[in-house]
C-alpha positions in Angstrom: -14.2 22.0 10.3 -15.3 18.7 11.4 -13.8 16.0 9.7 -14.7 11.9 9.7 -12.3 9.1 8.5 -13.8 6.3 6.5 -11.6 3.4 6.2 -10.4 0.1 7.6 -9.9 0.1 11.3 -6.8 1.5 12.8 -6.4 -2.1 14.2 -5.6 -4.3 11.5 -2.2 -4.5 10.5 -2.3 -4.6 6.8 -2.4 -2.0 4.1 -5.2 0.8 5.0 -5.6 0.1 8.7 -1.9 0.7 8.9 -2.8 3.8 7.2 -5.3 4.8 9.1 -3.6 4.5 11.9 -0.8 6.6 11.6 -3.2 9.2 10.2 -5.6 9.1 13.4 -2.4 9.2 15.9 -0.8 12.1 13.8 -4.6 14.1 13.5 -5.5 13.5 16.9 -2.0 15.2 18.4 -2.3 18.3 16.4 -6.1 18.5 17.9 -7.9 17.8 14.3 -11.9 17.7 15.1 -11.9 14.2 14.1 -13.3 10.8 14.0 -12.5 7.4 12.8 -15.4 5.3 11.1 -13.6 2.1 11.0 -15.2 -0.3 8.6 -14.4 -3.6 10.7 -15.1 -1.8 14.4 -17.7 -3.7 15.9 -19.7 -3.5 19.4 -19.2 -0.5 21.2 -16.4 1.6 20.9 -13.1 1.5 22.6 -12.1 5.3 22.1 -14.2 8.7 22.0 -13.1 9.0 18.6 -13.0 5.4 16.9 -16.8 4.8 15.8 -18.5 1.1 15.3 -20.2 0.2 12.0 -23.8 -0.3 12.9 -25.6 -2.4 11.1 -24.8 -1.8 7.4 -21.4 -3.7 7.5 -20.0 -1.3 4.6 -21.2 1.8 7.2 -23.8 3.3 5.3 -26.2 3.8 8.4 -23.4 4.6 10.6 -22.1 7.1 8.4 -25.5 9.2 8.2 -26.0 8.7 11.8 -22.4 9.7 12.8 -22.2 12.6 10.8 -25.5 14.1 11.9 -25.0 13.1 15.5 -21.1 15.0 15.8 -21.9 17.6 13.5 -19.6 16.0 11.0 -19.1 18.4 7.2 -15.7 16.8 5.6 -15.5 13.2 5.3 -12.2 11.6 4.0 -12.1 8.0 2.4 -9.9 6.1 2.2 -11.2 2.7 0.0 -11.4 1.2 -2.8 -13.8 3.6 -4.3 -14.2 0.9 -7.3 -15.6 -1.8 -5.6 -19.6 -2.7 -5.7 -20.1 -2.2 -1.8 -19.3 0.9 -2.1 -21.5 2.1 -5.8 -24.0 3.9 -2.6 -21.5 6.3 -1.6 -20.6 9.3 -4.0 -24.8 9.9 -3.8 -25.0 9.2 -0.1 -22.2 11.8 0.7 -23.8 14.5 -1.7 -27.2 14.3 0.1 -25.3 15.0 2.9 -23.8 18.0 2.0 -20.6 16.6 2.6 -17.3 17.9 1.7 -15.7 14.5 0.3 -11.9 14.5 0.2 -10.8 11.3 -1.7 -7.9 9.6 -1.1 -7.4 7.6 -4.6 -6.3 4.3 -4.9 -5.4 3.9 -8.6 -2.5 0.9 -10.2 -3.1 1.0 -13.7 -3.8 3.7 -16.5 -5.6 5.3 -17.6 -7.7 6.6 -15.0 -10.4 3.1 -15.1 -13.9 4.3 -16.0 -15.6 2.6 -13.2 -13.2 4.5 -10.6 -13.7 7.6 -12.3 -17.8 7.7 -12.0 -17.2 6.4 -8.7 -14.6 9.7 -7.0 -15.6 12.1 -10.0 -18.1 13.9 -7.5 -15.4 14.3 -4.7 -14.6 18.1 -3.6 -11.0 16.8 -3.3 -8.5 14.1 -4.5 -5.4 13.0 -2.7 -2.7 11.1 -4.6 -0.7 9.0 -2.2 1.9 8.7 -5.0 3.4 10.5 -8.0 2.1 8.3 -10.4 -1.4 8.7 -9.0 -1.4 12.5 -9.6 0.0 12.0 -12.7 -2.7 9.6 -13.8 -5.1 12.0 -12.3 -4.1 15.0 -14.2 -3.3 13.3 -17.6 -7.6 12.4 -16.7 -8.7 16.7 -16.6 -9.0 16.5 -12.8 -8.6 19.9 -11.4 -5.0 20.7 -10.4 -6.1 22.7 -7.5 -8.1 20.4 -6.2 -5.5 17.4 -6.9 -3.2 17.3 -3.4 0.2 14.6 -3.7 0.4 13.1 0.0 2.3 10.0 0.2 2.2 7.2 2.8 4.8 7.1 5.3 6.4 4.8 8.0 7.0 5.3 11.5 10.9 5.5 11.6 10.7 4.7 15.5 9.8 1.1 14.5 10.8 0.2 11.4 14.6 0.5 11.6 17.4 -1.7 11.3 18.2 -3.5 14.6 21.8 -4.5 15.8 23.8 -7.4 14.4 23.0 -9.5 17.5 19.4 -9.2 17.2 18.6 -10.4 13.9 20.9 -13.4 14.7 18.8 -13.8 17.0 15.7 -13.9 15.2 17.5 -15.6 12.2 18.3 -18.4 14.2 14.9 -18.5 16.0 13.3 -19.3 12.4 15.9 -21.5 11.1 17.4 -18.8 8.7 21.3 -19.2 10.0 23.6 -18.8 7.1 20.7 -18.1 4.8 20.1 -15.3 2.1 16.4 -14.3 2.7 14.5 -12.7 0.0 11.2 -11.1 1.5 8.1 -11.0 -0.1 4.9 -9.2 1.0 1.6 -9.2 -0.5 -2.0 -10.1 0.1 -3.1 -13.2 -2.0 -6.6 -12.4 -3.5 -6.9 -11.8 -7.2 -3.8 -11.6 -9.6 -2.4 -8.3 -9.4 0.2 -9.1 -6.9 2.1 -11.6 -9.6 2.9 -14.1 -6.7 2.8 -17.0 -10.2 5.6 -14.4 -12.4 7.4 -13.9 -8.7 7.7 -17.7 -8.3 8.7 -17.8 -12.1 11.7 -15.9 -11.8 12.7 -17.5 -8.4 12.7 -21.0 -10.2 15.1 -18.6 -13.1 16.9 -17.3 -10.3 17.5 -21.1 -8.7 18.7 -22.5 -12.3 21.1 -19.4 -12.9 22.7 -20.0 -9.3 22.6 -24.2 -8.5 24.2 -23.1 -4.9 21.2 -21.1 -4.3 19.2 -24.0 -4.1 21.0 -24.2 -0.6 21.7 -20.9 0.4 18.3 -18.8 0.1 14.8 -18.9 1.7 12.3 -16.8 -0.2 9.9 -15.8 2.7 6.4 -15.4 1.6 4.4 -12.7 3.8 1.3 -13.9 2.9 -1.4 -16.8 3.2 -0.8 -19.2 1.4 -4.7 -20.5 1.1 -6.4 -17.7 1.3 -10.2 -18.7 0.7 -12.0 -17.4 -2.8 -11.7 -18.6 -6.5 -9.1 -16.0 -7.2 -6.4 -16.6 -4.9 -3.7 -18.9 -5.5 -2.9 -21.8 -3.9 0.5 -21.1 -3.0 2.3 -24.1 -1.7 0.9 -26.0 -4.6 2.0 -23.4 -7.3 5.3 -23.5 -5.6 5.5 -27.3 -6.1 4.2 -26.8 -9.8 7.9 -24.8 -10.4 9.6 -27.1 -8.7 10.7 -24.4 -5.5 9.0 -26.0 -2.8 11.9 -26.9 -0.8 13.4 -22.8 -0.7 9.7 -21.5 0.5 8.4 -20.7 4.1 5.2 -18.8 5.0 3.2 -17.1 7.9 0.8 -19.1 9.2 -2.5 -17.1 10.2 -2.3 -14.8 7.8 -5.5 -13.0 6.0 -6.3 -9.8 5.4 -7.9 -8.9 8.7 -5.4 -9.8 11.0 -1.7 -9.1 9.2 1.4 -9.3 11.5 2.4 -6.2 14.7 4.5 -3.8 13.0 7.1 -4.8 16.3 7.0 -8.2 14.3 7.2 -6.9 10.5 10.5 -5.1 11.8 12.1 -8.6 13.0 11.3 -10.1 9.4 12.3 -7.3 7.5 15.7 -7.4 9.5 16.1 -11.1 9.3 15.8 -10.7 5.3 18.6 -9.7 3.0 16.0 -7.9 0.0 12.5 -7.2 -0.7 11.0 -8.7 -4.3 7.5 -8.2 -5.7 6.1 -8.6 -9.2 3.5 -6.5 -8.9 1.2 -5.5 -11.6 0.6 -2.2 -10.1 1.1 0.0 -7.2 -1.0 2.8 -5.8 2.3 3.5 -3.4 3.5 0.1 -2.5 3.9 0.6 1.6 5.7 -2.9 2.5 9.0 -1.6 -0.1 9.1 1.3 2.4 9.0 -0.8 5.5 11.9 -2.8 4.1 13.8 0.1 2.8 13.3 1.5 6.7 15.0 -1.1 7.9 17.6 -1.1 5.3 16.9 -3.7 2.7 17.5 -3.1 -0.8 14.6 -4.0 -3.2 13.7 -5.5 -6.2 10.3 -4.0 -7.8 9.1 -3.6 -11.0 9.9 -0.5 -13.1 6.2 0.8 -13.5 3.7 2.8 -11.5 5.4 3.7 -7.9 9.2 1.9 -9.0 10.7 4.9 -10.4 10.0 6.8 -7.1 10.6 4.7 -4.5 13.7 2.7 -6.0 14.7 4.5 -9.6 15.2 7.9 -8.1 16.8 7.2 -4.6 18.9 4.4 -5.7 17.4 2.3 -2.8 17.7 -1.0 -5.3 16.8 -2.7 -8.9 14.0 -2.0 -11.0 12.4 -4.8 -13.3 11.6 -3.9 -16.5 7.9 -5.0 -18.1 7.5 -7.6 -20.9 7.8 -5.5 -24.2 6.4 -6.4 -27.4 8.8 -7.4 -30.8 8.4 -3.8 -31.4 10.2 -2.9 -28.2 7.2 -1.4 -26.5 6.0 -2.5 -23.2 3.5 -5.0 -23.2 0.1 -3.5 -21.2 -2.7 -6.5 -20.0 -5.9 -4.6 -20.3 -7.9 -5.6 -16.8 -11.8 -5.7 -16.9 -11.4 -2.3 -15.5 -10.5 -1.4 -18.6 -6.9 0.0 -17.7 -3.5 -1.7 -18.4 -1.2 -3.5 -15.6 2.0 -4.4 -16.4 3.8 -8.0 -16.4 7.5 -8.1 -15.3 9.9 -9.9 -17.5 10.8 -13.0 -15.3 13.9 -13.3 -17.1 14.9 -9.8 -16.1 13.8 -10.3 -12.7 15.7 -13.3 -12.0 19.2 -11.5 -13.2 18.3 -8.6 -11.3 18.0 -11.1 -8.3 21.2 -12.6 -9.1 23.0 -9.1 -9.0 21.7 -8.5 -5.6 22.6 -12.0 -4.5 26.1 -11.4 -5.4 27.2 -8.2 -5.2 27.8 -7.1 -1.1 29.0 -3.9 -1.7 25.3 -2.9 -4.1 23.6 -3.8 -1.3 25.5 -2.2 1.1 25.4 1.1 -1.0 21.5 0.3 -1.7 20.6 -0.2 2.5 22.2 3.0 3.1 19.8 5.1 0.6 17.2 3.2 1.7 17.8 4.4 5.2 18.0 7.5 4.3 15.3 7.9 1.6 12.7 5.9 4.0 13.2 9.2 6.8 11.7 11.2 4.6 8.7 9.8 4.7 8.4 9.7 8.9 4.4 9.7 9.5 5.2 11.8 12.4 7.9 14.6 11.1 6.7 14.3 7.3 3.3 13.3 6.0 1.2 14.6 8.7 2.3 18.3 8.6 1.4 17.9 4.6 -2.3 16.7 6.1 -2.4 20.0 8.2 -1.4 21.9 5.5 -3.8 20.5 3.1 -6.4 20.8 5.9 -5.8 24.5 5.5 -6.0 24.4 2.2 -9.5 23.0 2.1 -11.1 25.5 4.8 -9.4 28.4 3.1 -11.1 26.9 -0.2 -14.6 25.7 0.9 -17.7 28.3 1.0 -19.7 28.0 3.9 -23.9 27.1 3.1 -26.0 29.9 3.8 -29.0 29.7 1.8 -30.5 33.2 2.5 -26.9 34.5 0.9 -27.5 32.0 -1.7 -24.3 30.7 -1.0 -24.3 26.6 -1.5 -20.5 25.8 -1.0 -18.6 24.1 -3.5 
């Protein structure tokens, strides 16, 4: 089998690329017949395997010339399979008799409409998450055809570093004596809650007047990312009166994102991870923390229970629920509910992190532990192999004079 890689390129530092990364080291050492169409590779290629767009910036020239030219029969994407530059591709890769395994982002539920006609044609779905397997089965997808493969982190990097070290780095960005909450998440569109984060912060601040002094809430992010639905972040931080406890990145945006050498040093430097997210597909910056031992604060919805309810790895927020004491869902125009954290529940969750040393103590150690089993290296890519096994074992070859047409 000869397989192709659709996603962002393996040299951006945020979200998918990271991804795709680790995926394309892991693939390419157990000699996988692969190659890497990377969605913001331009010019000429750098590596055998690591393929330029052409000139259809979304890749769909390259991908009909690619896969013709190597002989290519499986393709994997990993996107945003909802998204209108992408409407072209489930008919694209059934003209070319492609075996499509689809990696599926999904944060809400149900399954949205507009995602389902978009991966329903797919010959394979891969869940990076329990909750997306769940939501895929509650929607009739075929359980045998349904494979859970979470996201991982590379253990080698993210890890805690020695005492002296994050001193170090503490005192190189002015965080001496400070208790750091870390927060990590792009800025375009509302689903990363940065306005109910902020909210409970300000909460947070008027529960504990000494925290005024005492902690920094480190914003991973731009803080003026360009487009109508991003947030102006330094101005919504003055709006709740937290101006003075904020610090950003400068340079960030979504194709450049921070060295994970660097994401290490902050994580280390920081004493929890928070996000208010209205949904997670797998959330991959609350492993990176938990890798390097911080204890997190994320809402108890879509990816929560797994990656902090079960392990113990830190505090769950609980959604807003109705007087009737069920949880309240906002219905996106996806037409799929997202959850809003209770920023009064948030902010006492933050204030039993803040005080109690020996939680977070007993947190960073399960975080640790819980964050090595999910190695790229020792633990997701020999479930890839396997499920790459799977799908030849599973996949009828074309031969029309047998009238056999595949799958």
């Amino acid at each position: 089998m000869k397989y192709m890689l659709m996603s962002t390129s393996p040299s951006i530092t945020t979200g998918y690329g990271i991804v795709s990364k680790n995926l394309m080291k892991g693939f390419l050492k157990k000699n996988i017949d692969i190659k890497m169409l990377g969605l913001q590779n331009l010019g000429h290629q750098e590596k055998e395997w690591n393929l330029p767009v052409l000139d259809g910036i979304y890749g769909n020239d390259a991908l009909e010339f690619y896969t013709k030219l190597y002989g290519i029969n499986s393709l994997i994407t990993i996107l945003d399979n909802w998204l209108p530059q992408y409407e072209w591709l489930p008919n694209y890769i059934k003209r070319l008799n492609l075996n499509h395994i689809c990696h599926v982002t999904i944060h809400s539920e149900p399954l949205p409409p507009i995602l389902h006609n978009s991966i329903r044609n797919a010959n394979f779905w891969v869940a990076p998450s329990k909750f997306v397997e769940k939501v895929l089965l509650n929607a009739g997808y075929n359980p045998t055809r349904v494979r859970y493969i979470p996201h991982g982190v590379d253990t080698k990097i993210f890890k805690p570093l020695p005492e002296e070290e994050k001193q170090k780095y503490r005192k190189l960005m002015g965080y001496e004596d400070k208790f750091v909450w870390i927060a990590v998440a792009t800025n375009t569109g509302l689903e990363k809650n940065w306005q109910g984060l902020f909210y409970a912060y300000k909460i947070f601040l008027t529960q504990n007047p000494d925290a005024a002094k005492d902690t920094i809430l480190h914003c991973h992010t731009s803080p003026h990312y360009p487009g109508g639905s991003s947030y102006d972040l330094e101005v919504l931080g003055k709006m709740y009166g937290i101006e003075d406890n904020l610090r950003f990145v400068a340079g960030m945006n979504l194709n450049a994102g921070t060295p994970p050498e660097e994401m290490t040093r902050f994580y280390n430097i920081s004493d929890c991870y928070i996000s208010a997210t209205m949904g997670e597909s797998f959330h991959l910056p609350a492993l990176e923390s938990m890798a390097c031992g911080l204890p997190c604060i994320i809402p108890n919805h879509t990816t929560g229970p797994q990656l902090v309810g079960e392990p113990k790895t830190g505090l769950l927020i609980e959604p807003l629920k109705m007087k009737n004491s069920q949880e309240f869902g906002w219905t996106g125009p996806n037409i799929s509910d997202k959850w809003i954290v209770d920023p009064v529940d948030f902010a006492d969750k933050m204030t039993t992190i803040y005080k109690d040393k020996k939680l977070r103590e007993k947190c960073s150690k399960n975080a640790v532990k819980f964050a090595k089993g999910y190695d790229w290296e020792k633990k997701i890519i020999p479930k890839w192999i396997d499920f790459f096994e799977y799908v030849e074992n599973s996949i009828e070859s074309i031969d029309y004079k047998e009238n056999k047409l595949g799958i």
